[in-house]
C-alpha positions as CSV (number, residue, x, y, z in Angstrom):
1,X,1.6,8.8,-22.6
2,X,-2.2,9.3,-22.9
3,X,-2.8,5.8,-24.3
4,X,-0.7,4.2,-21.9
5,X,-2.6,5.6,-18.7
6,X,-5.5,4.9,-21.0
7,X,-5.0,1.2,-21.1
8,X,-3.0,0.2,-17.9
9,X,-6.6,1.5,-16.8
10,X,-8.7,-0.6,-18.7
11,X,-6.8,-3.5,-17.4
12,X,-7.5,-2.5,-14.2
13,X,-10.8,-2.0,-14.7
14,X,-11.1,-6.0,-16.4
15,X,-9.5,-7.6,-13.3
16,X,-11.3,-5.4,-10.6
17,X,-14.6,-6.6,-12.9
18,X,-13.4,-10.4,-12.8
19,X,-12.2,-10.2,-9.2
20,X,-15.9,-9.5,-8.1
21,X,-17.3,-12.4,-10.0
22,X,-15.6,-14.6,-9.2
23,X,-15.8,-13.4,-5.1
24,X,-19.8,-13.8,-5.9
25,X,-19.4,-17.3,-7.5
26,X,-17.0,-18.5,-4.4
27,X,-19.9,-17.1,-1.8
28,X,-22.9,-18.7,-4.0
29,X,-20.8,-22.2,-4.2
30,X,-20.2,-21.6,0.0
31,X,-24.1,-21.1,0.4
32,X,-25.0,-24.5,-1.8
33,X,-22.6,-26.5,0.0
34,X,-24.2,-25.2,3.5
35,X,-27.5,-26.0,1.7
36,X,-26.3,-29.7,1.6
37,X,-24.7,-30.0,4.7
38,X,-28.1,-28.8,6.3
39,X,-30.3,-31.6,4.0
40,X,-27.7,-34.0,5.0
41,X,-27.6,-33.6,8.7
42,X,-31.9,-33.6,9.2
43,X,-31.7,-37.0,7.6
């Protein structure tokens, strides 16, 4: 019983982990593409 509490939180724990990474890529991707925009319209 111990090992399976053990590991169902360990999973948990790998896709709360992934989750934020890839939240943090998806906002840095959103900031270049505002970047561009920007450079795009002061031409």
């Amino acid at each position: 019983m111990n090992r399976i509490k053990l590991l169902l939180i360990l999973v948990f724990l790998t896709s709360f982990l992934s989750g934020c990474n890839a939240t943090r890529g998806f906002g840095e991707d959103l900031q270049h593409l505002g970047g561009s925009i920007e450079r795009a319209a002061n031409k």
